[in-house]
N, CA and C atoms as a LAMMPS dump frame, in Angstrom:
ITEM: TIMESTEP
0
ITEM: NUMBER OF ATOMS
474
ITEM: BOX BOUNDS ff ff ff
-5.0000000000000000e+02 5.0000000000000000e+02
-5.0000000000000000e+02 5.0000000000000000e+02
-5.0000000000000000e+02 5.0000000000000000e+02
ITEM: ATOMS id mol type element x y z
1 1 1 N 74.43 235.538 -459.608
2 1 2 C 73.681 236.715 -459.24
3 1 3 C 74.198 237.311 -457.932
4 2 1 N 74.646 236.692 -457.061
5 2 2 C 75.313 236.76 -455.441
6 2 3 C 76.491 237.995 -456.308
7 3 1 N 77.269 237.919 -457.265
8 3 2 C 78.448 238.89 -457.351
9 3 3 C 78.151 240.227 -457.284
10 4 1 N 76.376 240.906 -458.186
11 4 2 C 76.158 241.667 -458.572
12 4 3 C 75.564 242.37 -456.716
13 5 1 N 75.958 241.758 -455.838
14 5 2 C 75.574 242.402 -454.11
15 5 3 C 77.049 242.839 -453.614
16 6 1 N 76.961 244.032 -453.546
17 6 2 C 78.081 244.402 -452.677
18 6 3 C 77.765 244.302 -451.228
19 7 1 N 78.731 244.507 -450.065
20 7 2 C 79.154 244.25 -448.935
21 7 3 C 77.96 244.939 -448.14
22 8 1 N 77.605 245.996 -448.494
23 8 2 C 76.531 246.499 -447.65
24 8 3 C 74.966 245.781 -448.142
25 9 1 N 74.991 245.572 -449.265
26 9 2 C 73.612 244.884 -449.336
27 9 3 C 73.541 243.084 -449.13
28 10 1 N 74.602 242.607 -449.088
29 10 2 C 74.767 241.563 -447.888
30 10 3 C 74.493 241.708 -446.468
31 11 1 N 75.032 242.638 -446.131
32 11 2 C 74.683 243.146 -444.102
33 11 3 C 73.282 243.192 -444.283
34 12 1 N 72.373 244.097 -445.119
35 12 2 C 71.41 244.332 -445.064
36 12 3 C 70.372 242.829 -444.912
37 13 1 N 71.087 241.9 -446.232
38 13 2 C 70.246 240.365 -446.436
39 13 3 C 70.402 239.763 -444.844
40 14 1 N 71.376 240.013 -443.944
41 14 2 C 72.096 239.153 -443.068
42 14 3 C 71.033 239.834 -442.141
43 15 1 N 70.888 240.865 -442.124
44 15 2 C 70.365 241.398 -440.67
45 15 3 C 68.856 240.98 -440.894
46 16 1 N 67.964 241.191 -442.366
47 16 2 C 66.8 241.267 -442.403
48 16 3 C 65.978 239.609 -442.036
49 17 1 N 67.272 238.969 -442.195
50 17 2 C 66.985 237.501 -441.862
51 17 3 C 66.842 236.545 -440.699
52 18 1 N 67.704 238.326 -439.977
53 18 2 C 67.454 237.422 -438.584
54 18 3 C 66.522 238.099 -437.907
55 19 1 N 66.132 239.421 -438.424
56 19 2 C 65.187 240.366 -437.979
57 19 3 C 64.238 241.232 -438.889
58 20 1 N 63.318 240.642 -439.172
59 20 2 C 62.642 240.484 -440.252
60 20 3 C 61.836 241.95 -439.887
61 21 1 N 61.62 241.98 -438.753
62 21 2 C 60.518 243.081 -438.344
63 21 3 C 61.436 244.313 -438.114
64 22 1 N 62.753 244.099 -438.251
65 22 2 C 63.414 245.922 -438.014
66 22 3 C 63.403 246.641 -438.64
67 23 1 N 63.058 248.221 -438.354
68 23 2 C 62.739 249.05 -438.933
69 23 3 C 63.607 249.345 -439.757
70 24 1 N 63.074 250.591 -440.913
71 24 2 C 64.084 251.04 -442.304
72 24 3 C 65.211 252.093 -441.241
73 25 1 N 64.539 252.787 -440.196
74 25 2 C 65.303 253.655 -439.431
75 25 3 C 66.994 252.787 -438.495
76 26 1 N 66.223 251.852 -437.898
77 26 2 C 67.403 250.86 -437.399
78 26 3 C 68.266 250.042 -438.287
79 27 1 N 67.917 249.612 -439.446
80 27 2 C 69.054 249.077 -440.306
81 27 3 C 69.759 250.132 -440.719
82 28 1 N 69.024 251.451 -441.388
83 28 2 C 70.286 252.002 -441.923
84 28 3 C 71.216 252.648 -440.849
85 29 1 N 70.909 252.415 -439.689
86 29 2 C 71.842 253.116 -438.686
87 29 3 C 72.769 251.641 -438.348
88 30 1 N 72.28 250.466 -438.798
89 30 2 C 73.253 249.37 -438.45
90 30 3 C 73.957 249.121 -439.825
91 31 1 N 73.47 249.604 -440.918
92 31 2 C 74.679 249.708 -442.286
93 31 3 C 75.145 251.031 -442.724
94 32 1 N 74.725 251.788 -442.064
95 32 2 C 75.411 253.096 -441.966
96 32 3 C 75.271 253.833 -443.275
97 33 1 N 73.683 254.095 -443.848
98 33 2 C 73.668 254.803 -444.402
99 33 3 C 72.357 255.396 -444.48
100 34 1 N 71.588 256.486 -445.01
101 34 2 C 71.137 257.034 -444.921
102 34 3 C 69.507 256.244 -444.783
103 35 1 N 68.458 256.507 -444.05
104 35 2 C 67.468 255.504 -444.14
105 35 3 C 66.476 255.782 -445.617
106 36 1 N 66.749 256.835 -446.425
107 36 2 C 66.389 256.93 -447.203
108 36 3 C 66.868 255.797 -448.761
109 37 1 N 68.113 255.578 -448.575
110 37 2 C 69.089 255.128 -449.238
111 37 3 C 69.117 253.439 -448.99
112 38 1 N 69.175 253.23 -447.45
113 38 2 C 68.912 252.062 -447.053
114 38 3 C 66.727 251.574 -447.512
115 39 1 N 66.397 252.31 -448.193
116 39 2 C 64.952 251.595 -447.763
117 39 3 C 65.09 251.255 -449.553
118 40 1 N 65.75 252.059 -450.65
119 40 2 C 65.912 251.872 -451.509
120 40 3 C 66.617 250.976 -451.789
121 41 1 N 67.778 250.51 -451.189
122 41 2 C 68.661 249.436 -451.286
123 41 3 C 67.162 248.064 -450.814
124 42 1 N 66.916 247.915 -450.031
125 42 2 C 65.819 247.14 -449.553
126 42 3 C 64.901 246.503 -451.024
127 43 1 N 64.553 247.716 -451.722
128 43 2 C 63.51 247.184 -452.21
129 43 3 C 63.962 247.1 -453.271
130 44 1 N 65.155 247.381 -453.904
131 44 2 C 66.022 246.607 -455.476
132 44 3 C 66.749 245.194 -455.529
133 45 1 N 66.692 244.699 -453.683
134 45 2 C 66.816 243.556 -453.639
135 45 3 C 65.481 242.332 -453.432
136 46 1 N 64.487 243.306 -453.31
137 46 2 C 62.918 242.624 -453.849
138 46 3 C 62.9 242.611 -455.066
139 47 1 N 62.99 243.551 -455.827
140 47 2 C 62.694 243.898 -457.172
141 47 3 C 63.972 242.724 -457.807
142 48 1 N 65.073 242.524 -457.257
143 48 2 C 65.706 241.104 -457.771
144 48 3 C 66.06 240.103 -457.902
145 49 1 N 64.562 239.442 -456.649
146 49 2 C 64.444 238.361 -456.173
147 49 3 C 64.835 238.041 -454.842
148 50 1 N 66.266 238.744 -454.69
149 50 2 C 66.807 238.179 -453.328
150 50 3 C 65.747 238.357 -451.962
151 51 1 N 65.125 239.08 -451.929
152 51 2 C 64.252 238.97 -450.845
153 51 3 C 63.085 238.659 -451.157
154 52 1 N 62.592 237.316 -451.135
155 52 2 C 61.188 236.628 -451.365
156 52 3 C 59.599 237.16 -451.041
157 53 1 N 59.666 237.291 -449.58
158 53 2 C 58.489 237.715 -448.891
159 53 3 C 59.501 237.614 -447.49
160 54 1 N 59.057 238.514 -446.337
161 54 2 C 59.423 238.26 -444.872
162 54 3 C 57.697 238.235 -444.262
163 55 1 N 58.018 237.04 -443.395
164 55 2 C 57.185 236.88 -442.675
165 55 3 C 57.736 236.523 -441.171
166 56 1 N 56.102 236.023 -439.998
167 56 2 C 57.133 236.623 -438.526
168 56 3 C 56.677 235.02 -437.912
169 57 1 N 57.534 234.143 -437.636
170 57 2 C 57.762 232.809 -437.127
171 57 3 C 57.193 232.468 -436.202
172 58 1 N 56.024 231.566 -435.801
173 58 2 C 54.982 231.326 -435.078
174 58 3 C 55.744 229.943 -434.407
175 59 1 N 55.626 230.138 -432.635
176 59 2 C 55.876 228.822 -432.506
177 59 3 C 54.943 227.897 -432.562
178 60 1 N 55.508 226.569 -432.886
179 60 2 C 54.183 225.995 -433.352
180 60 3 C 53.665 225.176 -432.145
181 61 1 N 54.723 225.259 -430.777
182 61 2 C 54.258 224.757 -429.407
183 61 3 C 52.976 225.554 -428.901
184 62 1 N 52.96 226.93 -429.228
185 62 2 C 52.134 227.865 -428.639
186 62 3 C 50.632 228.093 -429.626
187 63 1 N 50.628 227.066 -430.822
188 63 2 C 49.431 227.469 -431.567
189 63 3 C 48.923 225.775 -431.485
190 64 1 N 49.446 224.997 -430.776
191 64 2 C 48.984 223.583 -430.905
192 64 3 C 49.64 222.752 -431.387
193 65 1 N 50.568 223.252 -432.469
194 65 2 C 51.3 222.31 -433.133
195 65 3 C 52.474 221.453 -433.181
196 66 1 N 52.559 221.07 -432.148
197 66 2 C 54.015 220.437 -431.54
198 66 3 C 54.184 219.307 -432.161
199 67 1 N 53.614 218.795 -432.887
200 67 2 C 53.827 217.558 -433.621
201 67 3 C 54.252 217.664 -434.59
202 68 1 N 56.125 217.122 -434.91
203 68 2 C 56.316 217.056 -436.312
204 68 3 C 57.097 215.988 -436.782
205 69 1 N 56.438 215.749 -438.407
206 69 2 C 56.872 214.266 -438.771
207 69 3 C 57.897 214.835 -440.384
208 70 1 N 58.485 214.578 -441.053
209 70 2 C 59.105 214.188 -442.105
210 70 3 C 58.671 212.738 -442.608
211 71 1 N 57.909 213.381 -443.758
212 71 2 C 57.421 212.346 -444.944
213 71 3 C 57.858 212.234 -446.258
214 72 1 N 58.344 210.519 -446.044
215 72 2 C 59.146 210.676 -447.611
216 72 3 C 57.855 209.858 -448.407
217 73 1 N 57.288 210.426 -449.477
218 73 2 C 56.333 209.6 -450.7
219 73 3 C 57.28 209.461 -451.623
220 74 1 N 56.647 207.969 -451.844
221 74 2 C 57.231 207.41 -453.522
222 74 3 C 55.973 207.83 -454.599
223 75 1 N 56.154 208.072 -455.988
224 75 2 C 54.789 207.906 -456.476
225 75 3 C 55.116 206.623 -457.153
226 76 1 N 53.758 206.505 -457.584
227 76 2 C 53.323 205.111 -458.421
228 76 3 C 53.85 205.038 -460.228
229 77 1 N 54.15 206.379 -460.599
230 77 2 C 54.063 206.738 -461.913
231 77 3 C 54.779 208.113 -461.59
232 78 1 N 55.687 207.915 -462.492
233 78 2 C 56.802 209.656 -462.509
234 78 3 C 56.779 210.491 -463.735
235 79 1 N 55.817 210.45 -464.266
236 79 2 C 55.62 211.641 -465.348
237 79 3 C 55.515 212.475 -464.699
238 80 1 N 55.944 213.845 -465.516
239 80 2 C 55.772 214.964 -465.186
240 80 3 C 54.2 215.362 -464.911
241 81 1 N 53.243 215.216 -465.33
242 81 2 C 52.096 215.644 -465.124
243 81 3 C 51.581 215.009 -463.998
244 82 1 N 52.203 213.699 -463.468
245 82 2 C 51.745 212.992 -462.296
246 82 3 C 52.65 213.882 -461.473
247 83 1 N 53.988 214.3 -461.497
248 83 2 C 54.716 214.947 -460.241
249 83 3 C 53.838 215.726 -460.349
250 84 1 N 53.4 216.928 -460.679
251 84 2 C 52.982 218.126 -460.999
252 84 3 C 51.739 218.078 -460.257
253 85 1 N 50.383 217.133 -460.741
254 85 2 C 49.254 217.278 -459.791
255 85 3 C 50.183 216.733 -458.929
256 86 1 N 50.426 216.178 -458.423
257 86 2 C 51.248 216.237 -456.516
258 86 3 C 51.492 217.222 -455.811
259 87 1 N 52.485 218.187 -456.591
260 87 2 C 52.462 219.496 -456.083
261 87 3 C 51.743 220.107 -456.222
262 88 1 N 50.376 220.314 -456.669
263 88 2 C 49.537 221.195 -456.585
264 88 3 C 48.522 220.293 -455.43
265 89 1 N 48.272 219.618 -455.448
266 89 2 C 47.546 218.764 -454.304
267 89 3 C 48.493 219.138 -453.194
268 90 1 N 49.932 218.985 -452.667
269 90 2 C 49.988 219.266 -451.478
270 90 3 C 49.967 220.638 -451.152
271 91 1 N 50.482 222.089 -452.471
272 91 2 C 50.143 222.908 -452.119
273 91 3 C 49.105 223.655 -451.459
274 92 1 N 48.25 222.606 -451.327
275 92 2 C 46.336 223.2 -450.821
276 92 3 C 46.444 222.581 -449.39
277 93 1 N 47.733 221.746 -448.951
278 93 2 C 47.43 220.913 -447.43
279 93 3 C 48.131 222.375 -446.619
280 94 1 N 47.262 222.867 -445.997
281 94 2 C 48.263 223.983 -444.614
282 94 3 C 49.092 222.913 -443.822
283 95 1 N 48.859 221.823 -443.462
284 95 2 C 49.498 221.198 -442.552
285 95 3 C 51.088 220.833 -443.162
286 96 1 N 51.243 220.753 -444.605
287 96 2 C 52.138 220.8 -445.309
288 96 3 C 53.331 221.842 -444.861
289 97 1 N 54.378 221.799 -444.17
290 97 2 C 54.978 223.117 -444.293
291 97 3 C 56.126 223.067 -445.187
292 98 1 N 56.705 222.056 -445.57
293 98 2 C 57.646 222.264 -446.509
294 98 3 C 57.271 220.779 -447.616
295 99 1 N 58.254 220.869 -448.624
296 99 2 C 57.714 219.966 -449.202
297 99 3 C 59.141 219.909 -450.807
298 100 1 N 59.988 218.744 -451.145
299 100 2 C 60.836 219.189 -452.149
300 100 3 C 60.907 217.881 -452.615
301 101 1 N 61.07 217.587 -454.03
302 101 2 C 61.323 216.785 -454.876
303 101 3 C 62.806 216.947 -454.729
304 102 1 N 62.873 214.874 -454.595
305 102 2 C 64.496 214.773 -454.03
306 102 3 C 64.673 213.57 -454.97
307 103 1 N 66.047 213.421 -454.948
308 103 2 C 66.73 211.952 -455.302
309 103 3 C 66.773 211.048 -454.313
310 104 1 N 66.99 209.327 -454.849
311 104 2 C 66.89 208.632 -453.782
312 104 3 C 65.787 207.884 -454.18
313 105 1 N 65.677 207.187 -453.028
314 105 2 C 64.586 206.274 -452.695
315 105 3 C 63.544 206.635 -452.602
316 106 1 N 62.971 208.051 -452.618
317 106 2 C 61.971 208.508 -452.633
318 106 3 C 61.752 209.483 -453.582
319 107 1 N 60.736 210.378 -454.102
320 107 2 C 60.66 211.189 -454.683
321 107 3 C 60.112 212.678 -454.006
322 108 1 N 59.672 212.681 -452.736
323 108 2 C 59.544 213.891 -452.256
324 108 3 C 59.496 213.475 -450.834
325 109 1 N 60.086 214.743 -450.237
326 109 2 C 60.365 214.579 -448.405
327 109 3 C 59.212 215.776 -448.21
328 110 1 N 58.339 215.829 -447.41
329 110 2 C 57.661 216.811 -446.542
330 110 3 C 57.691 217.092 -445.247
331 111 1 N 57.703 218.271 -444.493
332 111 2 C 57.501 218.239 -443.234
333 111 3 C 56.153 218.786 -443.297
334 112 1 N 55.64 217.828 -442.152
335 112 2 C 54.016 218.174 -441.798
336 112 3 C 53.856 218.629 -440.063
337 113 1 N 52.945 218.927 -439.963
338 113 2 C 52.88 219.331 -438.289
339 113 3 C 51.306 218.997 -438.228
340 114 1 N 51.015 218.665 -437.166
341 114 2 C 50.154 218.272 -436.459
342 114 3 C 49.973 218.963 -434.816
343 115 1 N 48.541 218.651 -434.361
344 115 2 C 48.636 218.919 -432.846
345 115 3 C 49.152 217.713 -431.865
346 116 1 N 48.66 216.583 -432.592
347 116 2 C 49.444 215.506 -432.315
348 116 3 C 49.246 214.245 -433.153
349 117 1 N 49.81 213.072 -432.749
350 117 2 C 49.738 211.756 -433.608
351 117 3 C 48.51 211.56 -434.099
352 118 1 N 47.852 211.366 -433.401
353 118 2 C 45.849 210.904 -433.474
354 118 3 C 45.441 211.832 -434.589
355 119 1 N 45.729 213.44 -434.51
356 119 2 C 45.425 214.176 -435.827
357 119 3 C 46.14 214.31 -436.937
358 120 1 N 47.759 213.8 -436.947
359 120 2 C 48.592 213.233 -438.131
360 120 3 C 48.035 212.281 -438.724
361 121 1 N 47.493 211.193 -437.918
362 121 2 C 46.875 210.289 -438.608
363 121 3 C 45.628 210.269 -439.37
364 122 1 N 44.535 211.397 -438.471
365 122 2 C 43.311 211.541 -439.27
366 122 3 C 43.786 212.307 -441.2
367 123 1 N 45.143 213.561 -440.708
368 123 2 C 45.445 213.747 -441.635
369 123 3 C 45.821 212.86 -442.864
370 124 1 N 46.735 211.904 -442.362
371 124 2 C 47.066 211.211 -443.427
372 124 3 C 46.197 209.782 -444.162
373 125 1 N 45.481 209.713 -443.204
374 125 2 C 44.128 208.422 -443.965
375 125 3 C 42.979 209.583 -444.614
376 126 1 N 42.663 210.624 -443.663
377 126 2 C 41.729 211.154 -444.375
378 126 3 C 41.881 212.377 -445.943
379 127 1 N 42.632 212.952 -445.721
380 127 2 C 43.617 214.256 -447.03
381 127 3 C 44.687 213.684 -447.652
382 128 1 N 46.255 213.297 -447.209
383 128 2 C 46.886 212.905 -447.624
384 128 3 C 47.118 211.884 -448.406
385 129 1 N 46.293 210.64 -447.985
386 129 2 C 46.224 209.318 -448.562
387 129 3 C 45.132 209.384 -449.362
388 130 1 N 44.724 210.264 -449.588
389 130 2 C 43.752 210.81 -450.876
390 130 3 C 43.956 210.889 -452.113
391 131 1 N 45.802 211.497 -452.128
392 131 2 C 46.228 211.965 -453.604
393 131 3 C 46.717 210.666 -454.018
394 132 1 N 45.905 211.117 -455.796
395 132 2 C 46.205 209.856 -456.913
396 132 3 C 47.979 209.492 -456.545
397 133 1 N 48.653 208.618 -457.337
398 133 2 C 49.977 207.978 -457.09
399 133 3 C 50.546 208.151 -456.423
400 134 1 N 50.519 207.986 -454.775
401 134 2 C 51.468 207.627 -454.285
402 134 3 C 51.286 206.422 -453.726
403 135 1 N 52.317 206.184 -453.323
404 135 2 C 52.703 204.106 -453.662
405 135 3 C 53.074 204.08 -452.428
406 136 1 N 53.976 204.897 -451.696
407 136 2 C 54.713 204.617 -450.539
408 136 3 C 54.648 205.616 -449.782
409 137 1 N 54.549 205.501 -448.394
410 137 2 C 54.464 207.04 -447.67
411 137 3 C 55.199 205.982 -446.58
412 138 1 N 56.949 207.116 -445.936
413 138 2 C 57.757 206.765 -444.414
414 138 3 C 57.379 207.709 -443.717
415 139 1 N 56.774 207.692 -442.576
416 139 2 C 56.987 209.104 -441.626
417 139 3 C 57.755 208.646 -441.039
418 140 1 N 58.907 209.408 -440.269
419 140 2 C 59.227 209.843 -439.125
420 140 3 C 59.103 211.017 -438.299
421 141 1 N 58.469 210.457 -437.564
422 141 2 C 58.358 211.748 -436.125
423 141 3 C 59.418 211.987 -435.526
424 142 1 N 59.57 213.512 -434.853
425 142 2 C 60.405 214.554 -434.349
426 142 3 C 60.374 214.13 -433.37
427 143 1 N 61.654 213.702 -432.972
428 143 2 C 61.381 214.159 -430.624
429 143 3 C 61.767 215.581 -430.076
430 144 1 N 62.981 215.96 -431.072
431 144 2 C 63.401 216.76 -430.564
432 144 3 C 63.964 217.506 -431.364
433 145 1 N 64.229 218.655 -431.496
434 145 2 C 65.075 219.816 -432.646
435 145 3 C 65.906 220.058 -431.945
436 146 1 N 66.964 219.633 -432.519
437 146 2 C 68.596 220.045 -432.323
438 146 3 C 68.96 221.534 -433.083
439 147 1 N 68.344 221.89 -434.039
440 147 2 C 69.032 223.119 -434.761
441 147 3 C 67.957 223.479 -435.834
442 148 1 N 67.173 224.362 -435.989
443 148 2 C 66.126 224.985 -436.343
444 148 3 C 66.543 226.283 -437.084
445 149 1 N 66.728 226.564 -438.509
446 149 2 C 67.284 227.753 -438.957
447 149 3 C 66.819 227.693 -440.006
448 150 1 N 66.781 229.556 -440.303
449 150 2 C 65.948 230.138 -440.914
450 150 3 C 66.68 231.106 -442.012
451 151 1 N 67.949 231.212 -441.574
452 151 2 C 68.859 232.284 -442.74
453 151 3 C 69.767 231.469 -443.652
454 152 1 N 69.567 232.135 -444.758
455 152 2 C 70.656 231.226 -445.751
456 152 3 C 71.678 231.844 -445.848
457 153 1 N 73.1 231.122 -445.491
458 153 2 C 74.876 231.534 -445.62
459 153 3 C 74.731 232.892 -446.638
460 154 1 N 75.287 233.508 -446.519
461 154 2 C 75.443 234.699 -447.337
462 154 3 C 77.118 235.149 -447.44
463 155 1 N 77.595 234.778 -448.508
464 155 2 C 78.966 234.8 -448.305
465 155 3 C 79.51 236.449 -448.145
466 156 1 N 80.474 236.947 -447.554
467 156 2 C 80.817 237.925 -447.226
468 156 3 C 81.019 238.891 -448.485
469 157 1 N 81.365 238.352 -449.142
470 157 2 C 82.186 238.882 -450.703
471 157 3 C 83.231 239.68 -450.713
472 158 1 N 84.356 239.392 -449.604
473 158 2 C 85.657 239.618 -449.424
474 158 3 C 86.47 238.686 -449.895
């Protein structure tokens, strides 16, 4: 699907990713075309998936949430209908921010956030350790973020 984007509606994916909030007036003056033209280009790359939803990145130091762990669960039972309520059970946790069925030793990695340990923990004895099959839960906690990113490679198509 990446072939059917020419060079300018790449700039457009590239810029909107790092600047989610710039206007239809300032991109098309940074892809150089008309803002009428540019707002249409915009929204045939909604209309074809490539642009999901934009939303505007909250730090999570400044709302309380400086606490973050990566959780790998095993379940107890791997049918599909057991993965399935899983993901719909963690879809309802906000504290949940990401969440993907992986290979390996585990069957799903999550990142969770907290305000801190003491409320990771209420989280995870009181909500988390709630849902039917899971067998195994690793956290590891964050000290520190080395590299935090938000845009996906977009190849040039040169």
């Amino acid at each position: 699907m990446i072939d059917s984007l020419d060079r300018t509606d790449r700039r457009i994916l590239n810029i909107l990713q790092a600047e989610g909030g710039i206007s239809n007036v300032e991109l098309a003056r940074r892809v150089q075309l008309a803002p009428a033209t540019t707002l249409e280009r915009v929204r045939k790359l909604r209309n074809q998936g490539f642009i999901t939803r934009t939303v505007a990145l909250v730090d999570p130091d400044k709302v309380g949430q400086s606490t973050v762990a990566f959780v790998s669960v095993s379940l107890t039972q791997h049918g599909a209908d057991k993965v399935e309520a899983f993901r719909r059970e963690v879809e309802n946790l906000p504290q949940v921010m990401e969440c993907y069925h992986i290979t390996g030793d585990s069957d799903f990695l999550l990142k969770i956030v907290a305000s801190d340990i003491g409320a990771y923990e209420s989280f995870l004895l009181e909500e988390f350790g709630q849902i039917a099959h899971i067998g195994r839960i690793h956290t590891s906690f964050v000290l520190s973020t080395v590299k935090h990113g938000t845009q996906v490679p977009i190849p040039s198509g040169e």
